[in-house]
N, C-alpha and C positions, 0 to 999 in steps of 0.2 A: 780504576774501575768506578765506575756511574751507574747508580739505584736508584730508578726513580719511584715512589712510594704514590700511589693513587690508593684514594680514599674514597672508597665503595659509598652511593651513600644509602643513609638509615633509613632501615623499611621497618614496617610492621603497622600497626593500627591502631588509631587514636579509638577510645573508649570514654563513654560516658553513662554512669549509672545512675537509672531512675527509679527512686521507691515512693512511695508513697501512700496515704490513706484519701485522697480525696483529688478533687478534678486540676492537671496542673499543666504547664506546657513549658519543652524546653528546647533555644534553637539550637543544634546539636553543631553547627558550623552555617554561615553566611553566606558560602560561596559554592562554586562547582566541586561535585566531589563525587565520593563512591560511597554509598552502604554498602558495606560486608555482610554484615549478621547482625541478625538479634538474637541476646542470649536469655532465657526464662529460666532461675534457677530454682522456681517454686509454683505451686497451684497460686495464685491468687482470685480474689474476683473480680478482675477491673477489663479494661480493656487499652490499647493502647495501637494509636492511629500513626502512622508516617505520611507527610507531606515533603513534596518536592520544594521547599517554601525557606526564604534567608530569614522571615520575619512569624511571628505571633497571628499576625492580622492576615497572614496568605494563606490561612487552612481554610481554602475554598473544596467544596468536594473534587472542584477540575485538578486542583495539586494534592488529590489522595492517591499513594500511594499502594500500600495495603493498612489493614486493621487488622490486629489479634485479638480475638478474648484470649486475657491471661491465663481461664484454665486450661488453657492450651494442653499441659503438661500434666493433669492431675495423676495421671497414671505411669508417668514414665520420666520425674522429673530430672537431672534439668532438660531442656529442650534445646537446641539452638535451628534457628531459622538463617537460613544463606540466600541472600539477596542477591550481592554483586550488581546494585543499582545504580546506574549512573546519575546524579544527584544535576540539576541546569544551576538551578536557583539556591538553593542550602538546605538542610534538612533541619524539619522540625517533626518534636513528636510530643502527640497532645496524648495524655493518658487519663483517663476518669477511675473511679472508685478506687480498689487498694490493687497496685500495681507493685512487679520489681519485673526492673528488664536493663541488660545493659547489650547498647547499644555500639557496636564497632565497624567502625568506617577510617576512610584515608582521603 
């Protein structure tokens, strides 16, 4: 008797968390992809921007995405936001004042 063994492959979501106190930008992947969600685990005061963009220098408003102000959630934290974006260029996200959001995509 003959077993042949297929190996399903690994799913789930790459994650990247952004805190901060002041203006920062970070390219979350380079290439085509998906945003899932953004996750907001707290009030903060900042705000923080998604771009369709593999680079720093392509946060033009034409590759804005959306923007959150962070206090998104002051009443009901945490928050999570479901995108399910389909990404051309790579995703970056520029965030100003005191932010925390993590960000999950594939």
């Amino acid at each position: 008797m003959l077993f042949l063994l297929i190996m399903q492959p690994q799913t789930g979501y790459g994650y990247n968390h952004i805190t901060g106190t002041a203006t920062g930008t970070a390219v979350v992947f380079a290439r085509e992809g998906v945003l899932h969600s953004l996750v907001i685990p707290a009030s903060k005061t900042g705000t923080i921007s998604v771009y369709d963009s593999a680079t720093g220098a392509g946060t033009a408003s034409t590759n804005l995405i959306l923007t959150v102000d962070n206090t998104l959630n002051a009443a009901v934290p945490p928050t999570t936001l479901m995108v399910h974006g389909a990404m051309k260029n790579g995703l970056t996200v520029v965030t100003t004042g005191t932010t925390d959001v993590t960000v999950m995509y594939n």
